[in-house]
C-alpha positions in Angstrom: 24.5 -2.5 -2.6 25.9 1.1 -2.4 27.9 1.8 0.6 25.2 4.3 1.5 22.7 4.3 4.4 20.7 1.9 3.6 18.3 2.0 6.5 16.5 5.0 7.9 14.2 5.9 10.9 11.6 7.9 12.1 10.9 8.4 15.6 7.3 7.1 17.0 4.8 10.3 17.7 2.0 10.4 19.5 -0.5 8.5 17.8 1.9 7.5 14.8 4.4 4.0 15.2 8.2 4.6 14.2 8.9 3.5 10.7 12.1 1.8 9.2 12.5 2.3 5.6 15.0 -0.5 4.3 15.7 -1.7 0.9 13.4 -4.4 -0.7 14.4 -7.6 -0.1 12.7 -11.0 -1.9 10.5 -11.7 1.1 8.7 -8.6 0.4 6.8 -10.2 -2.4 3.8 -11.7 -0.6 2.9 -8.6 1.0 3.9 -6.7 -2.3 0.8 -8.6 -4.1 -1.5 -7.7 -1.3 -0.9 -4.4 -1.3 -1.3 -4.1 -4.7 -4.6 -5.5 -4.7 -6.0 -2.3 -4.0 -7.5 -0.6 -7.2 -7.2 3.0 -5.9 -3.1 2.3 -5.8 -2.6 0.7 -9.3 -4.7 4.3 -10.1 -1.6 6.2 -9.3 0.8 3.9 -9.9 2.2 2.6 -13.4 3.8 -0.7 -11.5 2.8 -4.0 -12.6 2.4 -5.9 -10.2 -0.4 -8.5 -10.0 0.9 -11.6 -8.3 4.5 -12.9 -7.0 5.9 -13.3 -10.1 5.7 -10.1 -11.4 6.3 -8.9 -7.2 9.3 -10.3 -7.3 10.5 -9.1 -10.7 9.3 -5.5 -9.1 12.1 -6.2 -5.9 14.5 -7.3 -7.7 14.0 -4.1 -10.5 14.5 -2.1 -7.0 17.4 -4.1 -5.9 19.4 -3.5 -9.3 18.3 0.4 -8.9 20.6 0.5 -5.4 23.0 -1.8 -7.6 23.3 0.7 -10.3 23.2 3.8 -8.4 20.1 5.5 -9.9 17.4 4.1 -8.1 17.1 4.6 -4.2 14.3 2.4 -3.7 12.8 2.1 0.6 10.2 -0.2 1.3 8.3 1.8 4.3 7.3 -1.0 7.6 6.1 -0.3 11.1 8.6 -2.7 12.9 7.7 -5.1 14.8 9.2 -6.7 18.0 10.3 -10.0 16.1 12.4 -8.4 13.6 9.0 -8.6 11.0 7.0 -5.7 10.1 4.1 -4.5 8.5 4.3 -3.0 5.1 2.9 0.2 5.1 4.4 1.9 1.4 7.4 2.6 -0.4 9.3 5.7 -1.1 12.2 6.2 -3.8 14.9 8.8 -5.1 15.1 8.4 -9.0 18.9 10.2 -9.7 19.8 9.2 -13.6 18.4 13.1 -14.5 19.9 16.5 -13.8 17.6 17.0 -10.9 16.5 13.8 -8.8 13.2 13.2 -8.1 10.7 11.5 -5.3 8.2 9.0 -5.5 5.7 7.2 -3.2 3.0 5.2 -2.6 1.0 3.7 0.7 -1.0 0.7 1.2 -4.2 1.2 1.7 -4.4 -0.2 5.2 -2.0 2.9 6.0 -4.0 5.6 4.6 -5.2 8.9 6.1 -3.1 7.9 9.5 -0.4 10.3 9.1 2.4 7.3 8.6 3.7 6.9 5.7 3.4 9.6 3.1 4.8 12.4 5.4 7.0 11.1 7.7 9.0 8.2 5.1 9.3 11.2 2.2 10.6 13.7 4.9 13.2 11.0 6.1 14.3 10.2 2.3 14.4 13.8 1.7 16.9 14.8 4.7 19.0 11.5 3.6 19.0 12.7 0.1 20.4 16.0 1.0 22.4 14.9 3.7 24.1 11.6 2.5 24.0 12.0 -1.3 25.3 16.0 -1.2 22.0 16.7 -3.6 20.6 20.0 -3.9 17.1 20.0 -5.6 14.6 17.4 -5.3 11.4 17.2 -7.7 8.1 15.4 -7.1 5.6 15.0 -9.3 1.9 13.7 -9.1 -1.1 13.9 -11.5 -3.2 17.4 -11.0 -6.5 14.9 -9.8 -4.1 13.5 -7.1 -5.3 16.0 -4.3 -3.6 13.5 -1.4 -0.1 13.6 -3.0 -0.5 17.1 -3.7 -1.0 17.6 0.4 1.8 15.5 1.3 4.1 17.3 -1.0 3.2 20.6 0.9 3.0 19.3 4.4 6.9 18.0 3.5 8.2 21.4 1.5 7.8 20.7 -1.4 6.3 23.8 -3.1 4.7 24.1 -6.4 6.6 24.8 -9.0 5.0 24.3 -12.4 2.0 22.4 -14.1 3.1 19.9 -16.6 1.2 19.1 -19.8 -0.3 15.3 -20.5 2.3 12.7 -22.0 0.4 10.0 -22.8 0.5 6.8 -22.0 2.2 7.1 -18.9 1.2 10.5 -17.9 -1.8 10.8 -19.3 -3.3 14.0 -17.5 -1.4 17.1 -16.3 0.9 17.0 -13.3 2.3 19.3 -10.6 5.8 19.6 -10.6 6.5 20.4 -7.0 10.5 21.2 -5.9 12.0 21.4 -2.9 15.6 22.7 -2.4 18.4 22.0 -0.1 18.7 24.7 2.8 22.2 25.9 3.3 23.6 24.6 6.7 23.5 27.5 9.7 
């Protein structure tokens, strides 16, 4: 693994636990499987994942991202007092182009509570600009996503341009949404 942060934060809020996002580790898995269970996530997502085999393949293609350098991959989990936690989504910096970009998804269980879209993509973003030195960050969802479109605004990332289909794995238009790095003072 990098010599990076590899562990980040947020703070609890009112309402909201504290999240650590951590890189994937094997026993991630189980919970991995569960969480894809839900059909409205394998909507958005183009990860095949469908039971441990193919959940642990999916950690262990996250683990040689950090390896390599390219692929920042967090799971997202509300910690818990014995060192377990709950697994709540996943965030990721993608850095083999020009211009990085984010990614994310939550479990279902997490939904529409204000955990982990928002708060885990704000944390990745600062650590991106911060630890990495990057300057431009690019997300990009499907134009029928409506959620990620709202958690790219509510975390600064504005719109930038409308992308065209590219069939198979894009197969309806997308937002590009950017955010840049703020010069320090």
């Amino acid at each position: 693994m990098n010599k990076i942060s590899a562990r980040l934060r947020t703070e609890a809020a009112e309402g909201v636990p504290a999240l650590l996002l951590r890189p994937w580790e094997p026993r991630d898995a189980p919970g991995l499987v569960e969480v894809f269970s839900d059909a409205a996530l394998r909507r958005w997502t183009s990860a095949a994942v469908h039971d441990e085999e193919s959940a642990a393949r999916w950690v262990r293609d996250q683990r040689a991202g950090w390896d390599s350098g390219r692929r920042y991959a967090f799971a997202v989990v509300e910690p818990a007092a014995d060192g377990g936690g709950t697994l709540v989504g996943h965030v990721v910096l993608k850095t083999p182009a020009a211009t990085a970009e984010v990614g994310y998804w939550t479990a279902a269980h997490a939904r529409g509570r204000a955990v982990a879209p928002p708060r885990a993509l704000r944390a990745l973003t600062d650590w991106a600009f911060t630890e990495l030195g990057l300057q431009r960050l690019d997300l990009i969802h499907r134009t029928d996503n409506t959620a990620s479109c709202r958690v790219a605004e509510k975390t600064g990332y504005a719109l930038h341009a409308v992308l065209p289909a590219s069939p198979p794995a894009f197969p309806l238009p997308g937002h590009l949404h950017t955010r840049l790095r703020r010069p320090a003072g």
